[in-house]
FIGU-411330 format. One line per field, with one value per residue (C-alpha): residue number from 0; x, y, z. Coordinates in pm, whole numbers, always signed. Layout:
k = c(NUM, ...) .
u = c(X, ...) .
v = c(Y, ...) .
w = c(Z, ...) .
This chain:
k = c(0, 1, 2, 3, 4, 5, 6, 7, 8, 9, 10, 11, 12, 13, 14, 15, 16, 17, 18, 19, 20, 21, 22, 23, 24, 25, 26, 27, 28, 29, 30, 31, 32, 33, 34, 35, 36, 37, 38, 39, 40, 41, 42, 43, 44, 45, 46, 47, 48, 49, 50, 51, 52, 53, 54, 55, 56, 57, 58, 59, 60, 61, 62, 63, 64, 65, 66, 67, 68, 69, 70, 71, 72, 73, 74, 75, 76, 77, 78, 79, 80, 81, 82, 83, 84, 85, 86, 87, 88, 89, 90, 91, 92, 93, 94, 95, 96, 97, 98, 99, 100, 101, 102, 103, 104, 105, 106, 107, 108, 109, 110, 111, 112, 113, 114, 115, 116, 117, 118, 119, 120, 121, 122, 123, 124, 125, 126, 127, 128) .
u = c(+1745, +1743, +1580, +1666, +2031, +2270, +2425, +2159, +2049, +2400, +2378, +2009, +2109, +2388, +2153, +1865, +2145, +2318, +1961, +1896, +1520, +1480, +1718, +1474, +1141, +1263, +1248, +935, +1010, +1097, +954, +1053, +894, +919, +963, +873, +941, +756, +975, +1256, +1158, +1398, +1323, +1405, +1421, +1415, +1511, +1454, +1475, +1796, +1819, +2000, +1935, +1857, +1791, +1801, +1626, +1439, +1326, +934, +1031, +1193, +863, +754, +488, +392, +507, +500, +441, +495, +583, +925, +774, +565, +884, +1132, +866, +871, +1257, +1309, +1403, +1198, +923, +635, +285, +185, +483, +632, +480, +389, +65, -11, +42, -155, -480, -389, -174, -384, -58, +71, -34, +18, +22, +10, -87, -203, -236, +113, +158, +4, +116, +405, +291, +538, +835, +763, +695, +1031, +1244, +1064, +1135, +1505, +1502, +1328, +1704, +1914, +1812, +1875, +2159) .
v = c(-3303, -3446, -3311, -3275, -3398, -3378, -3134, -2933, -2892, -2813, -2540, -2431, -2448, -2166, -2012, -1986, -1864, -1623, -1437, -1102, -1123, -1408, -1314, -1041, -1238, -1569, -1488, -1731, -1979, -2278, -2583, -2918, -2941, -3159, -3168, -3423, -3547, -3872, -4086, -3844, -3671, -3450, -3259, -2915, -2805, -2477, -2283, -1902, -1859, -2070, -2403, -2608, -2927, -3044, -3473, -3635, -3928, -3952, -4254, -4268, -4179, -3814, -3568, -3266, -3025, -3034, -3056, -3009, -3260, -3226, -3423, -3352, -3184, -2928, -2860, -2877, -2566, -2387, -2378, -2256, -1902, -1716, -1964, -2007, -1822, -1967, -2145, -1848, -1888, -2113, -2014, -1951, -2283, -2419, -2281, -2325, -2636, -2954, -3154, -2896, -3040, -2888, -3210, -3236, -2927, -2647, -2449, -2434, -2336, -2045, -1943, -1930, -1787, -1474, -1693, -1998, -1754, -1628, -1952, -2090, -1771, -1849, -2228, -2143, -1965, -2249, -2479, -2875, -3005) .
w = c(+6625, +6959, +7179, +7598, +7560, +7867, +7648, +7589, +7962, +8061, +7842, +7897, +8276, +8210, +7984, +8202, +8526, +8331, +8244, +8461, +8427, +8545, +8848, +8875, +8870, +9004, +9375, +9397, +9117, +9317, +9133, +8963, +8621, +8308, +7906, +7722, +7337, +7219, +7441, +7596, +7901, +8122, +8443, +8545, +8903, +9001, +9304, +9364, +9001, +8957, +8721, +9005, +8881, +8532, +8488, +8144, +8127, +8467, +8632, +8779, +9096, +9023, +9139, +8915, +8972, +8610, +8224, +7878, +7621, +7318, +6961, +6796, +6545, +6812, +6966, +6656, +6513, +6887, +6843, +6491, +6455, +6368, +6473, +6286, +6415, +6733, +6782, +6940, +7322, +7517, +7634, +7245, +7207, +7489, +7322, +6962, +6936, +7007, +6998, +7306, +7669, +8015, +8242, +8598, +8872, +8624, +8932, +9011, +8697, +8682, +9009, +8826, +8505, +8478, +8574, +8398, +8080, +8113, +8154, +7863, +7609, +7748, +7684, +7336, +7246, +7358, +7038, +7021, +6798) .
């Protein structure tokens, strides 16, 4: 499975636009964050809701609020379907999965808890190949 493939965030970004709830709870969302897999990192950026810009591979100089990082194996179980118990969420995994790690501005965040929830249940459906 590889994870974050150009592929894969083309699709996640129609994914993630095509989802009413988050056009519903988005109105605030406007952030740049980023995933990360042992040594594959992508960036998401956000506006208003909307995955405008998605960037595979980004260099040191592409800005993010904050990100999850993760081993291939964390996010391999976080993608299976059904998931495994506490694989489900993220914030279950934040407190029960050592190998789960917020980086960056945790207060950003959670400023965007309810959004950020959201637009990860939605990535969680969009699975790797």
């Amino acid at each position: 499975m590889t994870m974050f493939s150009a592929d894969w965030l083309a699709q996640l970004q129609t994914t993630i636009n095509g989802d009413d709830e988050m056009g519903v709870i988005g109105d605030w969302f406007t952030v740049a964050m980023s995933l990360s897999s042992d040594d594959q990192r992508c960036v998401l950026r956000f506006e208003r809701g909307r995955l405008v810009q998605t960037i595979a591979a980004p260099r040191l100089d592409v800005p993010c609020a904050f990100g999850f990082r993760a081993s291939a194996d964390i996010w391999r179980r976080f993608f299976a379907n059904p998931p495994e118990p506490l694989y489900h969420d993220i914030f279950a995994m934040l407190m029960r999965v050592p190998g789960f790690v917020l980086e960056g501005d945790t207060l950003v965040a959670m400023q965007h808890a309810r959004a950020l929830h959201r637009a990860m249940r939605v990535l969680r459906t969009v699975t790797p190949s």
